[in-house]
Jmol script that loads the backbone (N, CA, C; Angstrom):
load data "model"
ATOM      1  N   UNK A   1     -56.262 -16.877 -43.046  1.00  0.00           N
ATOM      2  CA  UNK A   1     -55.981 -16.488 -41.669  1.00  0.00           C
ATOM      3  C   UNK A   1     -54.476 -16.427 -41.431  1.00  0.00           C
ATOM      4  N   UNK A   2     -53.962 -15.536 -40.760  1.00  0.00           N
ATOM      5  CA  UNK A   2     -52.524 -15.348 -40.702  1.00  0.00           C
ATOM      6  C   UNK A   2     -52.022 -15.533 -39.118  1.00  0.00           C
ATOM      7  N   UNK A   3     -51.172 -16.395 -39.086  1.00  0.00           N
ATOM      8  CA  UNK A   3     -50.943 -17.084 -37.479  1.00  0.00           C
ATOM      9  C   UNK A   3     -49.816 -16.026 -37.350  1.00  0.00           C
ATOM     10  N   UNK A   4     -50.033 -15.728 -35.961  1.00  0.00           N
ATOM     11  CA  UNK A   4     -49.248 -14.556 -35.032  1.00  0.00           C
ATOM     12  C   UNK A   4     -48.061 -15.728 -34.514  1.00  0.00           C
ATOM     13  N   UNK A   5     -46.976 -15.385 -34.930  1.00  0.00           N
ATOM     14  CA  UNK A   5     -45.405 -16.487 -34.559  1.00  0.00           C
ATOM     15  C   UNK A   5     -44.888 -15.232 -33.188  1.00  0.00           C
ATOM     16  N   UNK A   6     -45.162 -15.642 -32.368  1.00  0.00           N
ATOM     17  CA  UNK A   6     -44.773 -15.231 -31.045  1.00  0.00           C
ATOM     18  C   UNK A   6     -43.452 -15.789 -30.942  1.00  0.00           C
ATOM     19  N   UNK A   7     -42.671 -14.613 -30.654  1.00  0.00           N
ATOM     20  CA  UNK A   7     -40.952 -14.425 -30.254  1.00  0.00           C
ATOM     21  C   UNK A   7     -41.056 -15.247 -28.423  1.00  0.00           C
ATOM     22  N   UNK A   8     -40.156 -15.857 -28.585  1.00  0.00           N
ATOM     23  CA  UNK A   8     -39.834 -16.679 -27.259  1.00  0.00           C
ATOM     24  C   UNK A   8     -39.189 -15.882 -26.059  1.00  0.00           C
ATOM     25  N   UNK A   9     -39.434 -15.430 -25.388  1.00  0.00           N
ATOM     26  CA  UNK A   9     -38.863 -14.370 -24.208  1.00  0.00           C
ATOM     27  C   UNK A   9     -37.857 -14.844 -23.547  1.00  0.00           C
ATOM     28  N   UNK A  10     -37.086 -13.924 -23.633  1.00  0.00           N
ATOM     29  CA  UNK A  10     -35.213 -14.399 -23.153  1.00  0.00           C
ATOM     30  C   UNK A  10     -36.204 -14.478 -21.583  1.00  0.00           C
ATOM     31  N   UNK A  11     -35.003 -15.402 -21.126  1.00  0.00           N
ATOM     32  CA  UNK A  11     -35.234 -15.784 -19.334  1.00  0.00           C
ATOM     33  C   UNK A  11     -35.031 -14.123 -18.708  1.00  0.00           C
ATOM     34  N   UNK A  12     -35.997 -13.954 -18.077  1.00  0.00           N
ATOM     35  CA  UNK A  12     -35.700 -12.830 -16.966  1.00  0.00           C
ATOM     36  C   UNK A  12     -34.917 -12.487 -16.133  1.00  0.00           C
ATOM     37  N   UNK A  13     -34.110 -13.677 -15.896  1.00  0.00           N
ATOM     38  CA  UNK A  13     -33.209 -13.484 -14.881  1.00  0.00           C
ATOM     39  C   UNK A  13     -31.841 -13.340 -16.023  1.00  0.00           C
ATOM     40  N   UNK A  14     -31.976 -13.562 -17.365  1.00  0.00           N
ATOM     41  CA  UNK A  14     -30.671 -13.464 -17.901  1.00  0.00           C
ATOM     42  C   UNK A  14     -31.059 -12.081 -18.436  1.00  0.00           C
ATOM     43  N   UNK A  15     -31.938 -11.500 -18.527  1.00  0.00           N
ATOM     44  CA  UNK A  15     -32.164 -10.040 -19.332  1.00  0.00           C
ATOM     45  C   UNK A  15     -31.807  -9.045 -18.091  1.00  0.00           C
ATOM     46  N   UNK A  16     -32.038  -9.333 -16.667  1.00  0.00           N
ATOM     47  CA  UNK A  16     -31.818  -8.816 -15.712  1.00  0.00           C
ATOM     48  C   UNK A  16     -30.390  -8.486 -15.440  1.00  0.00           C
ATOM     49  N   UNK A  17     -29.472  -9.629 -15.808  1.00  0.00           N
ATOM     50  CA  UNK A  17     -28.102 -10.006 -15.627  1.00  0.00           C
ATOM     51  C   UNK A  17     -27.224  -8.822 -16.725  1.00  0.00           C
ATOM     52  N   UNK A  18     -27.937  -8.780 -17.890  1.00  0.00           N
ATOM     53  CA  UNK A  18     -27.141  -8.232 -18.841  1.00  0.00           C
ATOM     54  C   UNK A  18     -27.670  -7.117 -19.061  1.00  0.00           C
ATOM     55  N   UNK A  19     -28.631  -6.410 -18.497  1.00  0.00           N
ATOM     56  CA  UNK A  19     -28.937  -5.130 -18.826  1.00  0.00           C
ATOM     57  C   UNK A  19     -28.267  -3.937 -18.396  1.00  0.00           C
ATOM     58  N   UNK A  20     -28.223  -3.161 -19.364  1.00  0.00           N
ATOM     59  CA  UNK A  20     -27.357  -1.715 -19.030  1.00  0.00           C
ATOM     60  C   UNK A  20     -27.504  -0.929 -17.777  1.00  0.00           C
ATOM     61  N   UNK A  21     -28.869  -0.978 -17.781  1.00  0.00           N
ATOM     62  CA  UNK A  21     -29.550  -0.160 -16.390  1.00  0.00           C
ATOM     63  C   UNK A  21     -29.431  -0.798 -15.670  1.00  0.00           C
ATOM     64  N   UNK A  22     -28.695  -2.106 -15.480  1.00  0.00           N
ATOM     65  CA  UNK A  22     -28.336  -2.591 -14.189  1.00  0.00           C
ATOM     66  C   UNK A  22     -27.394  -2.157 -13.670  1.00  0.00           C
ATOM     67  N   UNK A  23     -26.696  -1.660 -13.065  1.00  0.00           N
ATOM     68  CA  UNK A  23     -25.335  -1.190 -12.777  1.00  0.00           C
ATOM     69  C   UNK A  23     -24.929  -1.423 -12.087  1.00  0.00           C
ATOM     70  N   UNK A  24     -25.427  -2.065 -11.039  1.00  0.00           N
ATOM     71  CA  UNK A  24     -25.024  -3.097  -9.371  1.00  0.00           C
ATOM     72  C   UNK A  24     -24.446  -4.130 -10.189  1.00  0.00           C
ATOM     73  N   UNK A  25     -25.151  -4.958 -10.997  1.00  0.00           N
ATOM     74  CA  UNK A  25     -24.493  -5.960 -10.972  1.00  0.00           C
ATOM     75  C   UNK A  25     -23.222  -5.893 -12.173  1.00  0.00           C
ATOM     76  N   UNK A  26     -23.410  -4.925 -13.056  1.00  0.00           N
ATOM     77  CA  UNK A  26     -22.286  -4.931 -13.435  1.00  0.00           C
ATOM     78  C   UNK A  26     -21.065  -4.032 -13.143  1.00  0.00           C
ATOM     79  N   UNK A  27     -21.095  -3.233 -12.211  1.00  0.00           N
ATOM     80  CA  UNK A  27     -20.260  -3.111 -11.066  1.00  0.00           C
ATOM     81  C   UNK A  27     -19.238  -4.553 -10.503  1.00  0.00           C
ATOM     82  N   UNK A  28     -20.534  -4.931  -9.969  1.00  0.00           N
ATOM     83  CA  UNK A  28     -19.854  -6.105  -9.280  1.00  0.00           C
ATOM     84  C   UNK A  28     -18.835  -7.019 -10.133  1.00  0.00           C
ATOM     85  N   UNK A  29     -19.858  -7.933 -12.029  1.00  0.00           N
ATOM     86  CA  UNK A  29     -18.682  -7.719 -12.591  1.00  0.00           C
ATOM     87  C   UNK A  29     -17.350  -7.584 -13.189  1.00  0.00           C
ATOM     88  N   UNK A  30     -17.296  -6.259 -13.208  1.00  0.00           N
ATOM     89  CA  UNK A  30     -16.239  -5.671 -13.627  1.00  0.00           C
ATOM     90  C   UNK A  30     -15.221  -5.119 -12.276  1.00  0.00           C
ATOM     91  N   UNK A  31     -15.827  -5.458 -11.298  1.00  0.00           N
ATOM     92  CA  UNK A  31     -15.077  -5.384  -9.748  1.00  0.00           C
ATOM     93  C   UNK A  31     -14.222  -6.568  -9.971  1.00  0.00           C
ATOM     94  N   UNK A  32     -15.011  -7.586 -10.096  1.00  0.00           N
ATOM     95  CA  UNK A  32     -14.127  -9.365  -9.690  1.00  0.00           C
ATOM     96  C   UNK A  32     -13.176  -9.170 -10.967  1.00  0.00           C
ATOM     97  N   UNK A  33     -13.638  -9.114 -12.271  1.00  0.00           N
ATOM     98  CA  UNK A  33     -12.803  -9.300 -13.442  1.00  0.00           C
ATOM     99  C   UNK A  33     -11.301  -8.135 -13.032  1.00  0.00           C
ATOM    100  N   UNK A  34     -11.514  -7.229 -12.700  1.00  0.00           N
ATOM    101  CA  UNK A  34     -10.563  -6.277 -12.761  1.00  0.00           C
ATOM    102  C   UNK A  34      -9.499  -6.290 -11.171  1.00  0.00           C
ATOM    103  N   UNK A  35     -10.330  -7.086  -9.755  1.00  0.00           N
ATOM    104  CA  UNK A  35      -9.365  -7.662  -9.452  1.00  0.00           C
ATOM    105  C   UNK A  35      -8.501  -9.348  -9.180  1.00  0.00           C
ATOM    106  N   UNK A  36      -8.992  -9.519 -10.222  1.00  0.00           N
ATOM    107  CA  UNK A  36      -8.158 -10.844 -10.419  1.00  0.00           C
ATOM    108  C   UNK A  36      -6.829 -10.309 -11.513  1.00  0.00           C
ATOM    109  N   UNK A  37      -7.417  -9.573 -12.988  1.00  0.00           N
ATOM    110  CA  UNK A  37      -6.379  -8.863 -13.435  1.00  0.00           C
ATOM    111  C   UNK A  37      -5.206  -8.360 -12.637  1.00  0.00           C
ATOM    112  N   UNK A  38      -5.392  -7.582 -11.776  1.00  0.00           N
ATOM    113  CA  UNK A  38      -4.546  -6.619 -11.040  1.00  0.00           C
ATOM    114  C   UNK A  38      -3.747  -7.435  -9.713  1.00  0.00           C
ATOM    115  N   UNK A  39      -4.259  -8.573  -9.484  1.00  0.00           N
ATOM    116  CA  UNK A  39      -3.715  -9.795  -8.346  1.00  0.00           C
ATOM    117  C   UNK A  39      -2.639 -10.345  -8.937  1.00  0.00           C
ATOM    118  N   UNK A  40      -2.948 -10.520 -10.105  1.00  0.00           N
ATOM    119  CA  UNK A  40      -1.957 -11.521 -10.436  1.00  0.00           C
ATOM    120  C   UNK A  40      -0.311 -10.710 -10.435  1.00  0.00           C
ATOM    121  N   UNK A  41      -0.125  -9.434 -10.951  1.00  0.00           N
ATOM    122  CA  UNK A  41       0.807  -8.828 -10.174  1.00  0.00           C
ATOM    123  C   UNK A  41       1.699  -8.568  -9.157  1.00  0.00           C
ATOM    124  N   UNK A  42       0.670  -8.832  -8.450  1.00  0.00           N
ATOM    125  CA  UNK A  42       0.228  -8.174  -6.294  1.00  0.00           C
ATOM    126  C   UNK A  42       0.693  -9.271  -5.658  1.00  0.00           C
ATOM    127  N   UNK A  43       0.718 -10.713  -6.443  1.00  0.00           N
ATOM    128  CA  UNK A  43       0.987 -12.028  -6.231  1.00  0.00           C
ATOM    129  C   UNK A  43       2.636 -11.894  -5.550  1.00  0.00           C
ATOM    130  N   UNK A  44       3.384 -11.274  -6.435  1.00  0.00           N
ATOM    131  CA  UNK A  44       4.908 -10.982  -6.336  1.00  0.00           C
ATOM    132  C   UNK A  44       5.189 -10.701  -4.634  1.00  0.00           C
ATOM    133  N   UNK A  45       4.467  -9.376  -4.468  1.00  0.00           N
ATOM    134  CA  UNK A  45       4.633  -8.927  -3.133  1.00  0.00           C
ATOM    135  C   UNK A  45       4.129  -9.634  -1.763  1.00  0.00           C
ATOM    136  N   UNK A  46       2.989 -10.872  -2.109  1.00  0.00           N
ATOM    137  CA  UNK A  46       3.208 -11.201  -0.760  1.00  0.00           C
ATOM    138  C   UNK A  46       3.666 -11.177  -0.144  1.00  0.00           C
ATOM    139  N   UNK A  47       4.914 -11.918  -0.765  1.00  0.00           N
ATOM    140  CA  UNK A  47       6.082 -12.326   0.619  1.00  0.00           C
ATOM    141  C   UNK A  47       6.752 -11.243   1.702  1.00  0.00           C
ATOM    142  N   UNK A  48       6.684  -9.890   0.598  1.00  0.00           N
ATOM    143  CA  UNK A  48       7.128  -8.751   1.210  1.00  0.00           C
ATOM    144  C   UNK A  48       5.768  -8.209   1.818  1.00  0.00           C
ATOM    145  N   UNK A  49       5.031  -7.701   1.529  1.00  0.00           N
ATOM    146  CA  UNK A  49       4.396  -7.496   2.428  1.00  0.00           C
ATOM    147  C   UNK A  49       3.650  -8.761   4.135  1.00  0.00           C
ATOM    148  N   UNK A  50       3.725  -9.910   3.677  1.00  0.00           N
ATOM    149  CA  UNK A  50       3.295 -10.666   4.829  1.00  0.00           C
ATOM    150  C   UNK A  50       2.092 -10.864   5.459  1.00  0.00           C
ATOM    151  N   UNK A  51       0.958  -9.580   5.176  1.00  0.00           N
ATOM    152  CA  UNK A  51       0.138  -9.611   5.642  1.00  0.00           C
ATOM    153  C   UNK A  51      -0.907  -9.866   4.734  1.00  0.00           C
ATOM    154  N   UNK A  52      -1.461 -10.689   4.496  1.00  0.00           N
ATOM    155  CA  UNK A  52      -2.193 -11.316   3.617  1.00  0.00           C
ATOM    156  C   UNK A  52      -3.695 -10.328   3.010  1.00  0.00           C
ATOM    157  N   UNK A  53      -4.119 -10.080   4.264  1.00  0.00           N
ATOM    158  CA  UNK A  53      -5.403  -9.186   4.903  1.00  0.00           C
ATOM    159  C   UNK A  53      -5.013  -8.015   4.038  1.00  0.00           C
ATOM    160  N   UNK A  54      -4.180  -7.340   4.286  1.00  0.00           N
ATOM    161  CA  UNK A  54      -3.623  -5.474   3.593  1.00  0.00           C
ATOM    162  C   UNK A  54      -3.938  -5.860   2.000  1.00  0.00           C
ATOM    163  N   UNK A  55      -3.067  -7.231   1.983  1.00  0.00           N
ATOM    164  CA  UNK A  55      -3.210  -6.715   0.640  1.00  0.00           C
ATOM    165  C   UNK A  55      -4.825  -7.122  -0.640  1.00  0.00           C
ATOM    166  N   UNK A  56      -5.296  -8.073   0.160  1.00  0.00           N
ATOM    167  CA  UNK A  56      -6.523  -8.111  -0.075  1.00  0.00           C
ATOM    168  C   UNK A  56      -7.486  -7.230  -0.052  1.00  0.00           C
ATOM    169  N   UNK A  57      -7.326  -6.370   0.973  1.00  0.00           N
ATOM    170  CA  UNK A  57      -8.071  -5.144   1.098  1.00  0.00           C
ATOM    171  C   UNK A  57      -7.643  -4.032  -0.167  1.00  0.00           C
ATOM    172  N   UNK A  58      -6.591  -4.104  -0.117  1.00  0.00           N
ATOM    173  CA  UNK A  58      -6.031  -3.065  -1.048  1.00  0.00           C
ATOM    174  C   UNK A  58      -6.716  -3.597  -2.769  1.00  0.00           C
ATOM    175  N   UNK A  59      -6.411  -4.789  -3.078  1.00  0.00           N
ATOM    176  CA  UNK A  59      -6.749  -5.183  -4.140  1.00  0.00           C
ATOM    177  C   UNK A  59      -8.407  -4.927  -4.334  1.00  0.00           C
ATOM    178  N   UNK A  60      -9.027  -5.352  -3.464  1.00  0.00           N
ATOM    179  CA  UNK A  60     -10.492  -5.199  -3.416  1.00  0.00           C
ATOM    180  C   UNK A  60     -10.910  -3.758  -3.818  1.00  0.00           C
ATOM    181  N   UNK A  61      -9.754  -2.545  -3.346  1.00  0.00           N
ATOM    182  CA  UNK A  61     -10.629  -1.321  -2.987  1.00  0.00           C
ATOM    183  C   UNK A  61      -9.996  -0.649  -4.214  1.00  0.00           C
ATOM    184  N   UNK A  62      -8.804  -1.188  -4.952  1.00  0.00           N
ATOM    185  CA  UNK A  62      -8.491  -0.981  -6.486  1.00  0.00           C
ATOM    186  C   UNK A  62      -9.731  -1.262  -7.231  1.00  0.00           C
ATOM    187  N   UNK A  63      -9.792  -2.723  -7.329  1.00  0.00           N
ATOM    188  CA  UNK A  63     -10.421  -3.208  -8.445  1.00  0.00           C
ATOM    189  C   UNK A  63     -12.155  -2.854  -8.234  1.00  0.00           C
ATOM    190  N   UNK A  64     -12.769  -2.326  -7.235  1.00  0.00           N
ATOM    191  CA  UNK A  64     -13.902  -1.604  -7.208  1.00  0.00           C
ATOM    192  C   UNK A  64     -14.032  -0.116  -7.854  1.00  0.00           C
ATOM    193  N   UNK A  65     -13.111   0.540  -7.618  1.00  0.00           N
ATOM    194  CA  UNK A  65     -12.888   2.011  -8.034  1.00  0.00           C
ATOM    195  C   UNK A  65     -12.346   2.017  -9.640  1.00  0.00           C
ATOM    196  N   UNK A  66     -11.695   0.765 -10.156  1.00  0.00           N
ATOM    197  CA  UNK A  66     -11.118   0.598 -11.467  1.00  0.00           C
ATOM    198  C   UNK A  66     -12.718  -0.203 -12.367  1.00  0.00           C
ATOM    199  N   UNK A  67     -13.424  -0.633 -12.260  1.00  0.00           N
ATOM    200  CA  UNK A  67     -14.524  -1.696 -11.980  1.00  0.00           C
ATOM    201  C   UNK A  67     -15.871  -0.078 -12.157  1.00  0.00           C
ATOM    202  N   UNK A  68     -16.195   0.635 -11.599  1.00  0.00           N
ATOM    203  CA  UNK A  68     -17.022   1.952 -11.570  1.00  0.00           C
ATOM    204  C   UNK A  68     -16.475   2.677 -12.271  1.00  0.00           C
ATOM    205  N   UNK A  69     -15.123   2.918 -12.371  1.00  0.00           N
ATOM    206  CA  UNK A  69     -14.918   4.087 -13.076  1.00  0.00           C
ATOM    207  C   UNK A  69     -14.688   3.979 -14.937  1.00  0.00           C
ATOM    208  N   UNK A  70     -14.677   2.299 -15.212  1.00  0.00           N
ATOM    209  CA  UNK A  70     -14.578   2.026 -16.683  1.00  0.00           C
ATOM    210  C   UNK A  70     -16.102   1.586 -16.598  1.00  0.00           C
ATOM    211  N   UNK A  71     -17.048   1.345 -16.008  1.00  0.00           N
ATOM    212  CA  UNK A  71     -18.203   1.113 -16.555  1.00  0.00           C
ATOM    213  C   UNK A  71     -18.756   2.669 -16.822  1.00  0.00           C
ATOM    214  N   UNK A  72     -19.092   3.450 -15.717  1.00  0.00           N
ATOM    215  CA  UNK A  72     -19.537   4.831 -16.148  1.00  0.00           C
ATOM    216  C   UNK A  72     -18.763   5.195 -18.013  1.00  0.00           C
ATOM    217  N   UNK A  73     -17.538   4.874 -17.746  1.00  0.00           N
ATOM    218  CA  UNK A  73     -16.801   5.523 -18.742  1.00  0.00           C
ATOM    219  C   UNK A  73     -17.368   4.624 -20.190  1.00  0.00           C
ATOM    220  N   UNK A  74     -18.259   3.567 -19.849  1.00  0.00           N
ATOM    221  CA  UNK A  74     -18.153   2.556 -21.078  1.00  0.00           C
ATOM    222  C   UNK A  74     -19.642   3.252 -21.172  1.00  0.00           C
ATOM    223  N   UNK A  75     -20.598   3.240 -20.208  1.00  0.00           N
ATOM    224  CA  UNK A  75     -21.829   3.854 -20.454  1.00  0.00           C
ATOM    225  C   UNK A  75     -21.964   5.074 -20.940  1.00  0.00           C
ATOM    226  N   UNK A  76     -21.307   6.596 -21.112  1.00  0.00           N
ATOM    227  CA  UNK A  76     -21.195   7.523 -21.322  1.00  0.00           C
ATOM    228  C   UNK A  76     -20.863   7.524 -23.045  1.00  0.00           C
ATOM    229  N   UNK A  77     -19.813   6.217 -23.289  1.00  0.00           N
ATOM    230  CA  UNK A  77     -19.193   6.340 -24.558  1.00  0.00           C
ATOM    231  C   UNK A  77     -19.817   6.000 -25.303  1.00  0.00           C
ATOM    232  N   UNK A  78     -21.182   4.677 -24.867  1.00  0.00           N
ATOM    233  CA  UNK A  78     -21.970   3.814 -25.876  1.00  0.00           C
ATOM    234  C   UNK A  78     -23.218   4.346 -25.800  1.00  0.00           C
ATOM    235  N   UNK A  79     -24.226   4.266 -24.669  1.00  0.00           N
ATOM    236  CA  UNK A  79     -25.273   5.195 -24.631  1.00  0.00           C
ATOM    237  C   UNK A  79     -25.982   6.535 -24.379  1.00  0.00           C
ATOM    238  N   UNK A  80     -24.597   6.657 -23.596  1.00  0.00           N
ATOM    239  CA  UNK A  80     -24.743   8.533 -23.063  1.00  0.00           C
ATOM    240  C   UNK A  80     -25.891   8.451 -21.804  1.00  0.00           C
ATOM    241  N   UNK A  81     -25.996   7.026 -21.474  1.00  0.00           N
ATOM    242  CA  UNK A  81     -27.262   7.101 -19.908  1.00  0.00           C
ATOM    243  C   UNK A  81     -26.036   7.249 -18.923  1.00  0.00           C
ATOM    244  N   UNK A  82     -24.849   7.407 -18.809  1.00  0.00           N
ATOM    245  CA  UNK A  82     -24.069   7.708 -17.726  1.00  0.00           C
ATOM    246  C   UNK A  82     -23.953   8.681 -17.195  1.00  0.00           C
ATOM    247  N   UNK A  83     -24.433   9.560 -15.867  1.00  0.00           N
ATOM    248  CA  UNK A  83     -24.374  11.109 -15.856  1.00  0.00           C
ATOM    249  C   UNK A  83     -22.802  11.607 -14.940  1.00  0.00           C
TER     250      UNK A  83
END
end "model"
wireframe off; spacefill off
backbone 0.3
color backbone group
């Protein structure tokens, strides 16, 4: 008799996390990673700019558009599901 060795199923919520066809969440991400990169820069100008708010906004609306536009570009290069 030959015993069936059943593969252990990754957690769902971590296959969910890392899947390609997710793209919300890795959006999101490659949003946070890319603006903390780009802050640490932006750090300099506080003082000149002053307004704390602008430049948070600004950083946020970088590192979302930098964050979408290298994931499409990473999906297109590795699986070609990017349209």
């Amino acid at each position: 008799m030959k015993e069936e060795v059943k593969i252990k199923e990754v957690n769902p919520t971590l296959k969910f996390l890392l899947s390609n066809n997710n793209v919300v969440i890795n959006l999101l991400l490659l949003g946070f990673s890319f603006l903390l990169i780009i802050m640490i820069p932006i750090m300099a100008l506080k003082d000149w700019l002053k307004e704390e708010l602008v430049v948070d906004i600004i950083l946020m609306i970088i590192g979302s558009f930098l964050g979408a536009g290298l994931l499409k570009y990473g999906l297109k290069k590795e699986n070609g599901t990017a349209k």
